[in-house]
Each structure stands twice: as C-alpha cells, then as structure tokens.
Residue frames as qw, qx, qy, qz and C-alpha x, y, z in Angstrom:
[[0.155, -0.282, -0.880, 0.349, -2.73, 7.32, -96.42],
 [0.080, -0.565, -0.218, -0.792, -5.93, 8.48, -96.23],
 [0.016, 0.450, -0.488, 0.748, -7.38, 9.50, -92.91],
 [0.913, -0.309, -0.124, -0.237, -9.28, 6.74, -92.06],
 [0.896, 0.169, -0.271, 0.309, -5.96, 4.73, -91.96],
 [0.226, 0.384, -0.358, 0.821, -4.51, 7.53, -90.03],
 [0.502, -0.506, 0.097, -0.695, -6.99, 7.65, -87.39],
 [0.951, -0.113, -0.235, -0.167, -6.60, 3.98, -87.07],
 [0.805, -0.083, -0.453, 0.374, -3.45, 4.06, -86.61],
 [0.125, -0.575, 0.247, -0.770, -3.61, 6.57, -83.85],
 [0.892, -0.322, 0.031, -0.315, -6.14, 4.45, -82.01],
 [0.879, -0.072, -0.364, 0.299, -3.79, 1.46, -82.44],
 [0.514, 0.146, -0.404, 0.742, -0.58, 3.70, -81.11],
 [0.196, -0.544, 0.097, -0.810, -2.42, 5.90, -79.13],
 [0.721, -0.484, 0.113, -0.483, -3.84, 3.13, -77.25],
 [0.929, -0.066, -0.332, 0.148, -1.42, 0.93, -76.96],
 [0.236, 0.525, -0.353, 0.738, 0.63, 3.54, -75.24],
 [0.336, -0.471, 0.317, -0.752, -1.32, 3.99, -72.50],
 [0.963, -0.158, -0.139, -0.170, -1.77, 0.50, -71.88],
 [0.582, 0.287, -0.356, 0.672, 2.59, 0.29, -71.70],
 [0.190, -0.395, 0.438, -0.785, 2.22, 3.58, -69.28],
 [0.569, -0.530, 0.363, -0.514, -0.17, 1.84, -66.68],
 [0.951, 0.040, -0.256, 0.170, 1.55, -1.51, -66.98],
 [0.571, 0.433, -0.313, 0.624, 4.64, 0.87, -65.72],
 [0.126, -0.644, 0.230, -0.718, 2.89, 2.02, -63.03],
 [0.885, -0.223, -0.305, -0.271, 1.76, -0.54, -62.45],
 [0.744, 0.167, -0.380, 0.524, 5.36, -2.30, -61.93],
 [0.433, 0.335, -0.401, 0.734, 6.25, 0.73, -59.92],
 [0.684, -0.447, 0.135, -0.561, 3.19, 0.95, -57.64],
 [0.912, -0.215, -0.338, -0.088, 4.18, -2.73, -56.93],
 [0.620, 0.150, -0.387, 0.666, 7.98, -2.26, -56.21],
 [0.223, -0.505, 0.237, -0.800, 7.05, 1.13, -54.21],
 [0.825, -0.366, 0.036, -0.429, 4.11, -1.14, -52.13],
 [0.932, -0.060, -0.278, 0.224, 6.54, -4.41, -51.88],
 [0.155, 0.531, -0.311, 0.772, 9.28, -1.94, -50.30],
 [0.368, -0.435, 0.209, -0.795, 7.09, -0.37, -47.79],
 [0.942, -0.315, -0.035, -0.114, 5.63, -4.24, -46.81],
 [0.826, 0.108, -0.475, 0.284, 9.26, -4.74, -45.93],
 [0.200, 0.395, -0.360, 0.821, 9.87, -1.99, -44.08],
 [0.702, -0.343, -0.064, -0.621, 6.54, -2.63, -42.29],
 [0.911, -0.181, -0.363, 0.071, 7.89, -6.10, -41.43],
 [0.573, 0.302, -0.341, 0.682, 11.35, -4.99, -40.55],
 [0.035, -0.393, 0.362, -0.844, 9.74, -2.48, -37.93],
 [0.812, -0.406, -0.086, -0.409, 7.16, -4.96, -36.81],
 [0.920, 0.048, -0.293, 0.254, 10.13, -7.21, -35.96],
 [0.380, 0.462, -0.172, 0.783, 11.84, -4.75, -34.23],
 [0.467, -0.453, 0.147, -0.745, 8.76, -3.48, -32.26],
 [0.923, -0.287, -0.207, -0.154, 8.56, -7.53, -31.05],
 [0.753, 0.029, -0.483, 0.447, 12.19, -7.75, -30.17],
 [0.135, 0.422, -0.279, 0.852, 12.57, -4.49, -28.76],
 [0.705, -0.430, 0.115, -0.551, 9.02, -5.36, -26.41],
 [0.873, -0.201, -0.404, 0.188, 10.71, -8.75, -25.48],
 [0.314, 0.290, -0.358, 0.830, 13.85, -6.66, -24.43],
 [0.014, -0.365, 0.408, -0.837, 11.87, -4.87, -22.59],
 [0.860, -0.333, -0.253, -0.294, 9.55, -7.65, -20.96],
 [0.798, 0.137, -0.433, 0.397, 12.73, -9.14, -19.92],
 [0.234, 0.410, -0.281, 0.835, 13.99, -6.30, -18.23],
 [0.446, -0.434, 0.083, -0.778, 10.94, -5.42, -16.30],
 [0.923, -0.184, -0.196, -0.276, 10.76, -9.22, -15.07],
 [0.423, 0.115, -0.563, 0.701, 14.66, -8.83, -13.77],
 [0.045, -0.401, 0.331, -0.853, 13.52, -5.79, -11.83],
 [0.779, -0.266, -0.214, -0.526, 10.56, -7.37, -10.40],
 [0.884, -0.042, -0.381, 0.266, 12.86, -10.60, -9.60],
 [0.461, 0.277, -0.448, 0.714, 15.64, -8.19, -8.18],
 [0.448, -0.517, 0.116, -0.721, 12.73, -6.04, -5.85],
 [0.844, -0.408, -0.210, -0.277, 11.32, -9.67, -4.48],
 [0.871, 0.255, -0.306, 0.286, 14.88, -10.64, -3.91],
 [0.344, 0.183, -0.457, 0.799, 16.21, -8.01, -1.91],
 [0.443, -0.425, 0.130, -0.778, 12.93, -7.52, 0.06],
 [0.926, -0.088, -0.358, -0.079, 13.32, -11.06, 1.02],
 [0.678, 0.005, -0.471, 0.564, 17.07, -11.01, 1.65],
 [0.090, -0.468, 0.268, -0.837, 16.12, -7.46, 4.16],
 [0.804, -0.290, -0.200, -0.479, 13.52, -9.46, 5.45],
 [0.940, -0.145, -0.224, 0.212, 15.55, -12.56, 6.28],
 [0.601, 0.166, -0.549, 0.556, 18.68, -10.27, 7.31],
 [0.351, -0.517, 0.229, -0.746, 16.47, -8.15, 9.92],
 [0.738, -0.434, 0.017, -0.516, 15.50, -11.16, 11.29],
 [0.798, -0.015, -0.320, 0.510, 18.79, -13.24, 11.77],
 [0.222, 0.343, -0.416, 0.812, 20.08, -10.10, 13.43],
 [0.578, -0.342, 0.296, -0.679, 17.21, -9.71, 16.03],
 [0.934, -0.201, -0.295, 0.019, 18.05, -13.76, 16.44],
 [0.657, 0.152, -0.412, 0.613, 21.49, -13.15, 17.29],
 [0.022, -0.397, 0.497, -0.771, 20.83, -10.34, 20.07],
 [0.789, -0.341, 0.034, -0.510, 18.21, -12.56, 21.72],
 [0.889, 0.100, -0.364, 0.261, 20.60, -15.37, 21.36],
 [0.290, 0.314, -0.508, 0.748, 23.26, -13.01, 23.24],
 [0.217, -0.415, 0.237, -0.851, 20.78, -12.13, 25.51],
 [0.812, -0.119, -0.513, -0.252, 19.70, -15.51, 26.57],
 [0.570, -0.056, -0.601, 0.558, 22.49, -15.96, 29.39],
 [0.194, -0.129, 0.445, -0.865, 21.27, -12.59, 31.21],
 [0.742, -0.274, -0.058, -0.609, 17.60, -14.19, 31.24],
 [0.728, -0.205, -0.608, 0.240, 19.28, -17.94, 32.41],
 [0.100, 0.103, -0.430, 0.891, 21.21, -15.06, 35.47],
 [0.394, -0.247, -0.081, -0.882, 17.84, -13.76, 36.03],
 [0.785, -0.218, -0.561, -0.148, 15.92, -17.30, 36.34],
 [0.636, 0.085, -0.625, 0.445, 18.52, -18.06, 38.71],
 [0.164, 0.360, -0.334, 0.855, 18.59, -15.18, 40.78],
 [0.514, -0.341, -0.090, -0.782, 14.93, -14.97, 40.94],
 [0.854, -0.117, -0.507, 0.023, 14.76, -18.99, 42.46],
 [0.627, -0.055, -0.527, 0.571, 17.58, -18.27, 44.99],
 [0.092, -0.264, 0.270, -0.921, 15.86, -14.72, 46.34],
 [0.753, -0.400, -0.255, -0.455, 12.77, -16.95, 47.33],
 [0.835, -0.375, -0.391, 0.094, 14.97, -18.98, 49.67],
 [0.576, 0.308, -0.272, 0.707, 17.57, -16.17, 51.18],
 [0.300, -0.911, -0.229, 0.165, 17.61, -13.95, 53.69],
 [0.640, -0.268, 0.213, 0.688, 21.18, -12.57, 52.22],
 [0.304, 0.847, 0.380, -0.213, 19.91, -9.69, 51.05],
 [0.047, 0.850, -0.391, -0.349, 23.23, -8.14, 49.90],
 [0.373, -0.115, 0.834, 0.389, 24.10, -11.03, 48.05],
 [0.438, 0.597, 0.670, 0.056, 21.14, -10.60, 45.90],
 [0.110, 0.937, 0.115, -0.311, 21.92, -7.14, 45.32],
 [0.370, -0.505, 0.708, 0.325, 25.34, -8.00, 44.49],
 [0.591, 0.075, 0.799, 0.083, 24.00, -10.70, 42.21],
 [0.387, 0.861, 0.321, 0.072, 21.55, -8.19, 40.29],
 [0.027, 0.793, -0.387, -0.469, 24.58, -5.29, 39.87],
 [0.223, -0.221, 0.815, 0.486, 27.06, -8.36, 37.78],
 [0.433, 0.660, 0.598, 0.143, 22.96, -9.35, 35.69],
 [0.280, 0.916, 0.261, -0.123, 22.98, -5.85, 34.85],
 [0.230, -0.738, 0.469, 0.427, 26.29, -5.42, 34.33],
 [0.180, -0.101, 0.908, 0.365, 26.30, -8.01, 31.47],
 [0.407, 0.712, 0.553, -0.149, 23.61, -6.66, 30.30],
 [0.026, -0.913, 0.052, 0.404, 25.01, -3.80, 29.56],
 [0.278, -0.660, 0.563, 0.411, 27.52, -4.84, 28.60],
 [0.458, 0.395, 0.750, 0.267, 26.14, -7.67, 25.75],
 [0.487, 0.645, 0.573, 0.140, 24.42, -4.38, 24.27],
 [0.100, -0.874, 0.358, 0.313, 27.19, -2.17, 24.32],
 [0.374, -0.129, 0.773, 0.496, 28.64, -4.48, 22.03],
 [0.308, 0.583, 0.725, 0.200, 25.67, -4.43, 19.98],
 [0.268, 0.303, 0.167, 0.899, 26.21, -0.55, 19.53],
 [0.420, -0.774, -0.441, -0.175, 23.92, 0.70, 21.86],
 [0.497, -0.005, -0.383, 0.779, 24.99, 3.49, 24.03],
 [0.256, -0.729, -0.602, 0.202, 23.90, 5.67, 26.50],
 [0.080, 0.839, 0.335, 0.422, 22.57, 9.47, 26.66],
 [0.517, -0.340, -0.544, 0.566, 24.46, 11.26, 29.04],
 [0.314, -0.742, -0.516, -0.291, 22.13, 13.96, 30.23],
 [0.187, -0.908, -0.325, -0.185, 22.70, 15.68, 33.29],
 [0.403, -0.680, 0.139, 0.596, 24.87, 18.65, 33.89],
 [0.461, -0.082, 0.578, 0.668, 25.10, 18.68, 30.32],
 [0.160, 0.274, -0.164, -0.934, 23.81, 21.47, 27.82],
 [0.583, 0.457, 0.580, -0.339, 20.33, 21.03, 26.72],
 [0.162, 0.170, -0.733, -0.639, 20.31, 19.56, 22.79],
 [0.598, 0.231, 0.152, -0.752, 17.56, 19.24, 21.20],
 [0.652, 0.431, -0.518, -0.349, 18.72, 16.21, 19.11],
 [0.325, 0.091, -0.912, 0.234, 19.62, 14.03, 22.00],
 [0.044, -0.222, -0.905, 0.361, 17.03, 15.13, 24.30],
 [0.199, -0.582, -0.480, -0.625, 13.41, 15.94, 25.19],
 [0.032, 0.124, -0.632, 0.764, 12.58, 18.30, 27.77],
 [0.289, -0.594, -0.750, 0.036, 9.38, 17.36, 29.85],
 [0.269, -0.911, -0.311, -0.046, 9.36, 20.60, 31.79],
 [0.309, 0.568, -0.016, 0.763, 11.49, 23.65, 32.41],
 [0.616, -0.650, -0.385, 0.225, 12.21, 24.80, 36.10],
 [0.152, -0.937, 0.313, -0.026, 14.22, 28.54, 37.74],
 [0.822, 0.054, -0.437, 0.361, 17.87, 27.54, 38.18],
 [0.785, -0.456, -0.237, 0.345, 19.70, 26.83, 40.78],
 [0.426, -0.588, 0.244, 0.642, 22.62, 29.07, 39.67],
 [0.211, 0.751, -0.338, -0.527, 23.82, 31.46, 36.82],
 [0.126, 0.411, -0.855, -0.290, 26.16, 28.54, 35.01],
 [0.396, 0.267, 0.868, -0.136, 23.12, 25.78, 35.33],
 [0.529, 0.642, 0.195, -0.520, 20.80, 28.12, 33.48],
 [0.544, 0.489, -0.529, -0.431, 20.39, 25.97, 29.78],
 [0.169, 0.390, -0.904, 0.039, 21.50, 22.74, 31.58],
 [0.817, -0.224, -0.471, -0.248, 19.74, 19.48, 32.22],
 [0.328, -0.568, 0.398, -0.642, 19.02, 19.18, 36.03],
 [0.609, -0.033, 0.775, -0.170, 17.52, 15.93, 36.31],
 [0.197, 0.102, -0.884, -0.412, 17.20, 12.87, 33.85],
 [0.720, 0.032, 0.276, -0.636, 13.27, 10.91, 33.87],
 [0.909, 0.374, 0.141, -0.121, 13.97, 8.66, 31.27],
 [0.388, -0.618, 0.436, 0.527, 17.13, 7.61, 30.35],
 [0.606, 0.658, -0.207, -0.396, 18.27, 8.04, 26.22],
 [0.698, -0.265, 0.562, 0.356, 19.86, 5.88, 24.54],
 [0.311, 0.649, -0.546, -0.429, 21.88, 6.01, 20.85],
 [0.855, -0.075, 0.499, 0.117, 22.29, 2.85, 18.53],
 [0.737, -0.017, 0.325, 0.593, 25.26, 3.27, 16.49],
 [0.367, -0.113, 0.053, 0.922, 25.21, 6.56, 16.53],
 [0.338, -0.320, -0.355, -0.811, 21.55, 7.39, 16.06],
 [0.340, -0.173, 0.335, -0.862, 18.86, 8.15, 18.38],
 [0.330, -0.160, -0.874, -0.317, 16.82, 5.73, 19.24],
 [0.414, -0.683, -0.594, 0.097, 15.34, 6.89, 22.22],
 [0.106, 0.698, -0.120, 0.698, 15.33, 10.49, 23.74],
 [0.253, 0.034, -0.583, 0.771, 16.23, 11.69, 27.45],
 [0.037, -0.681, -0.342, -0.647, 13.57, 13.12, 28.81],
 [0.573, -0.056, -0.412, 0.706, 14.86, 15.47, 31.03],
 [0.046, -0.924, -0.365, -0.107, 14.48, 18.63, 32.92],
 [0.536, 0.460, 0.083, 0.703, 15.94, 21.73, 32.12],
 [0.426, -0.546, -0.221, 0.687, 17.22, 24.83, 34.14],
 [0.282, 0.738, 0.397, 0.466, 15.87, 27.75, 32.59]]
C-alpha cells in the first residue's frame, strides 16, 4: 500500500470513529437527560400532592377554628339564657311585690316578702356556683380581697384582720370574680 491509500484509509477509519463515539454520547446524553426528565416529573408530582396534602390540612384547621369559635360562641350564650331563664321567677316576685307595696300599709309584710325574693335569689345563684366572700373577722388575703383603707386596731388579735366589709366579694366556682373591698386593722 502506498501512502496515499494509507492516509485514506485513516481518514475513512479515523473518521468514522468519531462519528460512532458521538453517536454514543449521544445515546447516553439522551438516556442520562430522559432519566433526570423523570425524576423532574416524579418530584413535580410529589411537590403537587404533597401541596394538596397540605392545602387540605390548612382548610380542616381553618374549618375546625370557625367551628369551635362558633360552638364557644353559641355555648356562652345558651348558658347566660339559662341563668336569666332561672332568674325570671325572682323578677315575676319582684313585679309583684313592687304592685302590692303601692297599695299596703303592712309594712312588715313587705319586708318579709323582700327577705323570701332575696332569699331565692340567692339561692338560684348558689346553684349556679356563685358564692360568697366571707370577709370580716377574717385574715386579710390578698387574693380574695381588696383593701380600700387601713385603720389602728381595736386590739392586739384584730391587728391583720378585716374590720369592716364595703363591698361584698363574691367567687364563681371557685374563682374570683369580684373582690371584697374591705378595711383592714393594721
């Protein structure tokens, strides 16, 4: 061969090689890129279910907030029906009373009349958990009462104690709802 014919066929195999190599990369630039567009899908599909999930979720909580600020709503106000409802017979007592002290001159019957109203008052919101502060002779607390003002005592064993009562406290089921405000033997 002489070396024309040998150069030629170099060219031929020389270039047909490298036409075989980027045909192979070719192939494997595709398979590498077709991969990666699945995995791209596969985590875009993911990133939509996983944001529904959590659309969903956020549109319970939203539902469960309106829901129980409704049902607090609606049970504060059935319960402040039902102690007006109880408390309906002391205002009929009252009505009454007031009608029959315009035509009496029984003056102790009226008094009489008001002790049993207020007694059934009382007594309608003692059920309802309401209870009174009791206050004087008793050690000054700072959690049940409030002292208005602060006077000598009377005696050694008084000195800390509530003397007199201004206001009376009251507790509803065991919490403060109103302080005493009392005065205090210092």
């Amino acid at each position: 061969m002489n070396e024309k014919e040998k150069n030629e066929q170099d060219q031929t195999s020389s270039g047909a090689a490298p036409e075989a190599h980027k045909h192979e990369k070719s192939s494997k630039t595709h398979k590498k890129n077709t991969a990666q567009d699945a995995l791209i899908a596969e985590l875009q599909g993911k990133l939509i279910e996983l944001n529904d999930k959590y659309i969903r979720l956020y549109s319970e909580f939203d539902n469960f907030r309106k829901r129980t600020l409704r049902e607090k709503t609606e049970l504060s106000k059935s319960a402040t029906q039902e102690v007006i409802y109880d408390l309906l017979p002391v205002l009929d007592d009252f009505d009454r009373a007031l009608r029959h002290s315009e035509s009496t001159e029984h003056i102790e019957a009226l008094r009489e009349g008001e002790k049993l109203i207020f007694a059934k008052l009382r007594t309608i919101l003692e059920q309802k958990g309401l209870q009174e502060i009791k206050s004087i002779g008793e050690p000054f607390n700072t959690d049940l009462h409030d002292a208005i003002t602060q006077i000598p005592a009377p005696s050694g064993e008084m000195k800390g104690r509530i003397i007199d009562e201004t206001v009376k406290g009251y507790m509803l089921n065991g919490k403060v709802i109103r302080y005493a405000k009392v005065v205090v033997a210092g």
